[in-house]
N, C-alpha and C positions, 0 to 999 in steps of 0.2 A: 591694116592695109594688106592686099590681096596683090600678087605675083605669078603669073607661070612662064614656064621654058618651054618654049616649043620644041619637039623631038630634033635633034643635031642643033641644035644652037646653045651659044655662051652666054651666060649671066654671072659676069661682076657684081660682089659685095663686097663693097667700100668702106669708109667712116674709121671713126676714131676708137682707139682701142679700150676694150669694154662696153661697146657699142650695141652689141648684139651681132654680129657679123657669124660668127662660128654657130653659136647658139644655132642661129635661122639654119644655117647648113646639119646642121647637130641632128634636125628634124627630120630630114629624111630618111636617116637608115637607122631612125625611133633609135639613138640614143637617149632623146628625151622626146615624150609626146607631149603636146599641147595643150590647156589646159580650156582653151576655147578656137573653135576655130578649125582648119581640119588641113591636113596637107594629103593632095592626092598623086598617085602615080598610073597615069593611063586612065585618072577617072575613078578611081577606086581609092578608098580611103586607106594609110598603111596600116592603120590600129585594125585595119578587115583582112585583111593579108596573109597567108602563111607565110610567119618570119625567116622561111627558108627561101621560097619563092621573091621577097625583098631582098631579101640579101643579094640572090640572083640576080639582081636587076641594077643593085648598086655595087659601084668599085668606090673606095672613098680614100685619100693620103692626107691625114693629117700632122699635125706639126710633130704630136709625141709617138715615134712610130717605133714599135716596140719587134726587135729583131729576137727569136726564142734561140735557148743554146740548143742548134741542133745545125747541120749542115745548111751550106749556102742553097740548095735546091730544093730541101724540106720549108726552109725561111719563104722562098717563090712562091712554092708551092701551096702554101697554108691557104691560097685564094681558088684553086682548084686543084685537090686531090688525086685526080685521076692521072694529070699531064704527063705526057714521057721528058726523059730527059730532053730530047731534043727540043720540046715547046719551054722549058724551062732554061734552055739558053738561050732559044730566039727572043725571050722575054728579057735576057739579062741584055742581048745583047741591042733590042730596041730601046731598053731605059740606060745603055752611053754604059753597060757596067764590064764592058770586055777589059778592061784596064783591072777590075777589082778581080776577075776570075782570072787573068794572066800574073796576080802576082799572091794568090792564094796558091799553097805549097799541091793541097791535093784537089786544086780548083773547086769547082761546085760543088764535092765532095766533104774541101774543108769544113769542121765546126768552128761556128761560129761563139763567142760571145766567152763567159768563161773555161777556161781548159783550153780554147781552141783562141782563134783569130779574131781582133777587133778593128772595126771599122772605125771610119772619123765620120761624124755627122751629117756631113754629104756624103759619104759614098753609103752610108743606110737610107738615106731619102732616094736615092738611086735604085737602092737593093727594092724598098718600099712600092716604088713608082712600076719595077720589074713585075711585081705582085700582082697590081693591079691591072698591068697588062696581062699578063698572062691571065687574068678574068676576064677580060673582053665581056664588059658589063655595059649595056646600053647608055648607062646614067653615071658619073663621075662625079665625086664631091671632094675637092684639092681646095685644102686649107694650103696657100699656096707659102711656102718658110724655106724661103731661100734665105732667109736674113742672115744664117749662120754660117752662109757655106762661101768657102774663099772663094775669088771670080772666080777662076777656072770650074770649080765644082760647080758653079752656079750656072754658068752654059752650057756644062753638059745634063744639068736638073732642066733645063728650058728648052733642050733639046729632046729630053726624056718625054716631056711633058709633051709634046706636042704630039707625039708619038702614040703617047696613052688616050689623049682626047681626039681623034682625029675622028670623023664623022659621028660624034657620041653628043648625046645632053651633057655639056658640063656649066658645073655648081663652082664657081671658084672664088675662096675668101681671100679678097686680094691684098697685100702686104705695101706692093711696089706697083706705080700709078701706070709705068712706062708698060708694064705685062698684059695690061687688058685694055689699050688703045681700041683694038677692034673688036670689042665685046660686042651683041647684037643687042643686050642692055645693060644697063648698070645702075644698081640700086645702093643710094648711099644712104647707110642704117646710124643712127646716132638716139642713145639712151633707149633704144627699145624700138623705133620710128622709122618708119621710111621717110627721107626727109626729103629725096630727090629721086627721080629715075629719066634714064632716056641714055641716050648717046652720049659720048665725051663733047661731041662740038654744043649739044642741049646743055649739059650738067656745065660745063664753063659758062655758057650765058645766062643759066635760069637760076644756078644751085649756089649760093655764096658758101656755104660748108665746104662743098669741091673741089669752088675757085683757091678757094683758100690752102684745102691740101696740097693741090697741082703745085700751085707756089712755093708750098713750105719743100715742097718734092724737089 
């Protein structure tokens, strides 16, 4: 079954866990390629691509988001190299992380990870999401894992987020039914399948899988 995103719009992936929801997102920035079938960006197939030129085009935040021991701006910065410090904390401080650099000893500066300062699980999906903005990458792909993070961390991750997808193609693997009410579609994938798509007011009256999550939601 065949999908696209037109350029600035959102597309939810829904369904039940082991579904193929990540996988599908997995595809774009060729974590894995496909084994039939072709996933294009701009028209262009990514297996034709120079994988540096893709990488350019995608920002992606996944659920296991891997902070290096090295300082909080080097951590940013791993998405574009060149940035000055200043773009490295307008980035910290669009993904809600002004609270995490006011209470690191030598701020941005700090190391992170062993030796140095450790974060709790939201405030690295925070740090992760700073990343990605500070690439300012046309195409987003957010495995969306809020699931771990206390409310509070959780609104300032949803605040993050919006920040980071704001006039961008975003790819979001949805967790929580209420975050992608205004998706412009949504595709619910179960065993491999697309088994519905369309809007929330469509998938509630065409898609019994949906109905059924929305409820158990």
């Amino acid at each position: 079954a065949s999908f696209s995103v037109p350029a600035g719009s959102t597309l939810a992936l829904v369904g039940p866990s082991g579904g193929g929801k990540s996988t599908c997102a997995s595809l774009i920035p060729r974590f894995w390629d496909v084994s039939s079938g072709r996933v294009l960006v701009g028209g262009v197939d990514v297996r034709d691509m120079d994988p540096h030129e893709l990488m350019d085009q995608v920002a992606f935040v996944f659920q296991t988001n891997q902070l290096f021991r090295q300082t909080l701006a080097d951590n940013v910065r791993a998405s574009k190299p060149t940035a000055t410090d200043d773009e490295v904390r307008a980035a910290l401080s669009a993904a809600q992380c002004d609270d995490i650099v006011a209470k690191l000893p030598q701020g941005i500066n700090t190391m992170l990870g062993a030796g140095g300062a450790y974060l709790s699980g939201g405030e690295v999906q925070r740090v992760a999401l700073a990343r990605a903005i500070l690439k300012d990458a046309p195409i987003v792909v957010l495995d969306e894992a809020t699931a771990f993070a206390d409310p509070e961390n959780e609104a300032l991750i949803q605040q993050a987020i919006s920040k980071l997808v704001a006039g961008k193609s975003l790819i979001v693997v949805a967790h929580r039914l209420n975050t992608i009410r205004n998706a412009d579609q949504i595709l619910v994938v179960a065993n491999g399948e697309i088994v519905g798509r369309g809007i929330q007011e469509e998938l509630l009256e065409n898609c019994p899988l949906y109905r059924k999550m929305w409820q158990d939601y």
